[in-house]
C-alpha positions in Angstrom: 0.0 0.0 0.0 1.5 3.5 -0.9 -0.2 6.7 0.2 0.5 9.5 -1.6 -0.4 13.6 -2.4 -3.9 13.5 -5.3 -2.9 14.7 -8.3 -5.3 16.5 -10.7 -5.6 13.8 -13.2 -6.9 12.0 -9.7 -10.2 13.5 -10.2 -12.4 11.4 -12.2 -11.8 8.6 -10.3 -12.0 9.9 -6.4 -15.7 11.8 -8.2 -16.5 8.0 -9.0 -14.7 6.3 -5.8 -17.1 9.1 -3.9 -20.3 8.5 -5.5 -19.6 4.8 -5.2 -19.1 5.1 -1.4 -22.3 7.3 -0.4 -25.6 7.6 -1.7 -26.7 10.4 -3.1 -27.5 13.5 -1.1 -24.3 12.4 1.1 -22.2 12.3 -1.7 -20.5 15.2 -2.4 -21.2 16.7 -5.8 -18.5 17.3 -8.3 -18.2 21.3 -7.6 -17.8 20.2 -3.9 -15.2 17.5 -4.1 -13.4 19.6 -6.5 -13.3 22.7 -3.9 -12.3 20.5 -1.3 -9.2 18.8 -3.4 -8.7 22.7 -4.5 -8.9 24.6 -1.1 -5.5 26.6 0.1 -4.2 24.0 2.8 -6.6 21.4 2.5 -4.7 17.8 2.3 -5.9 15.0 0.5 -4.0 11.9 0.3 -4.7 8.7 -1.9 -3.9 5.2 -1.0 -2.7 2.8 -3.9 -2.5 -0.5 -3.5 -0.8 -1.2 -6.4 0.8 1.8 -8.8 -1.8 3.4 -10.4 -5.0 1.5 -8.5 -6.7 3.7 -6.3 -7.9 1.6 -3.2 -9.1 4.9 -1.3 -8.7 9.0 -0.3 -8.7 11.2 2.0 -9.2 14.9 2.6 -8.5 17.0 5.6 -8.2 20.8 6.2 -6.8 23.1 8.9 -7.9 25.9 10.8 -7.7 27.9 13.8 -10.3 28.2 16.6 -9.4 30.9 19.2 -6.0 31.1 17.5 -5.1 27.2 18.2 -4.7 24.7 14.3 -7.0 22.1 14.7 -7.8 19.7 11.7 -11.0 19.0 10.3 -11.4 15.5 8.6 -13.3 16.2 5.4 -14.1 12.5 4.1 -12.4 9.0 3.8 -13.9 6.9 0.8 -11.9 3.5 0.7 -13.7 1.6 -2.4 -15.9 -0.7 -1.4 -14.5 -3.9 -2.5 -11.6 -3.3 -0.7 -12.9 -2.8 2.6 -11.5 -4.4 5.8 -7.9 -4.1 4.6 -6.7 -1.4 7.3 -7.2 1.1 3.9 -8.9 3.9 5.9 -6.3 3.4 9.0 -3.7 4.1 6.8 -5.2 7.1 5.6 -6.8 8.2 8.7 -3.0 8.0 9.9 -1.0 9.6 7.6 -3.4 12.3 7.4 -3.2 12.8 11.1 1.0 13.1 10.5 0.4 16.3 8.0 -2.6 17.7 10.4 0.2 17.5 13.4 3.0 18.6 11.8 1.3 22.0 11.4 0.5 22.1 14.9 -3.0 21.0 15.1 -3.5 19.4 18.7 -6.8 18.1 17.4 -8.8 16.8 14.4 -12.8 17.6 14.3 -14.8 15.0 11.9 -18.6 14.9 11.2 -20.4 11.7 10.8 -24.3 10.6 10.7 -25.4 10.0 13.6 -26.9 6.6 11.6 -23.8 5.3 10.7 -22.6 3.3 13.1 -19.7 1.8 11.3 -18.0 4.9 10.7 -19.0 5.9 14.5 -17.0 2.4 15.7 -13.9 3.3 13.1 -13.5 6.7 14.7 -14.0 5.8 18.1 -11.0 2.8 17.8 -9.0 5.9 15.9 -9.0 7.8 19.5 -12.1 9.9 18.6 -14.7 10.9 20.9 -18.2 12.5 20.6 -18.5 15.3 21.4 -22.3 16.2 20.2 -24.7 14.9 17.7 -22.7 14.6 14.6 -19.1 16.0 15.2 -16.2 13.7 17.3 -13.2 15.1 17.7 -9.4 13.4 19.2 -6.6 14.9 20.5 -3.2 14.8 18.4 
C-alpha cells in the first residue's frame, strides 16, 4: 500500500470512488469534491494499492479556533471492495501526521449520527463524541 499527495488527473476517479461510497445526497457533488481537493491547505492523500490503482482518499483541512490549528477530517472513501484491509487506517493515519505537523492538537470529523460503522472506526482511531454529529481526538 502506498499513500500519496492527489494529483489533478486523480479526479475522475475519487468523483467515482465518492459516488460509489455514499448515496446520493451524502455524496458530495462534483463542484464540492473539486473545492475541497482545491482549497489553500486542504490535504488529501490517496492510497494505492498497487501503482496506479486507487484503493481509497482522504481529505482533511486546517484551521484555527481561538487562535489554536486544529484539523478537520473532510471525508475518507476507501472503495468498497476493498474494505476491511486497514485502507482507511492508513489514511486516517497519515493524514493525522500532515494535520500534526502543522500544529493542530486536534482533528474535528462529522459523521451521521446513523452510521454506526464509521461511529466504531472513529472511536477505535481515539475519537470521541462530542455532540450529535461531530467527534473530535486529540493529536
Amino acid at each position: 500500500m502506498t499513500v500519496r499527495d492527489a494529483r489533478p488527473e486523480d479526479f475522475p476517479e475519487l468523483y467515482a470512488l465518492d459516488q460509489a461510497c455514499f448515496v446520493t445526497g451524502i455524496s458530495w457533488s462534483r463542484a464540492e469534491l473539486g473545492y475541497f481537493l482545491r482549497y489553500p491547505g486542504n490535504i488529501c492523500l490517496v492510497a494505492e494499492d498497487e501503482p496506479g490503482r486507487i484503493a481509497g482518499f482522504a481529505i482533511a483541512g486546517t484551521r484555527r479556533r481561538s487562535g489554536i490549528p486544529q484539523g478537520r477530517l473532510i471525508t475518507i472513501d476507501v472503495n468498497p471492495e476493498m474494505r476491511r484491509r486497514r485502507i482507511g487506517h492508513t489514511l486516517l493515519t497519515a493524514l493525522e501526521d500532515r494535520v500534526r505537523a502543522v500544529d493542530a492538537t486536534t482533528m474535528l470529523l462529522e459523521v451521521a449520527i446513523d452510521n454506526s460503522a464509521a461511529i466504531q472506526f472513529y472511536a477505535q482511531h481515539g475519537f470521541h463524541r462530542i455532540d450529535a454529529l461531530v467527534m473530535e481526538k486529540a493529536l
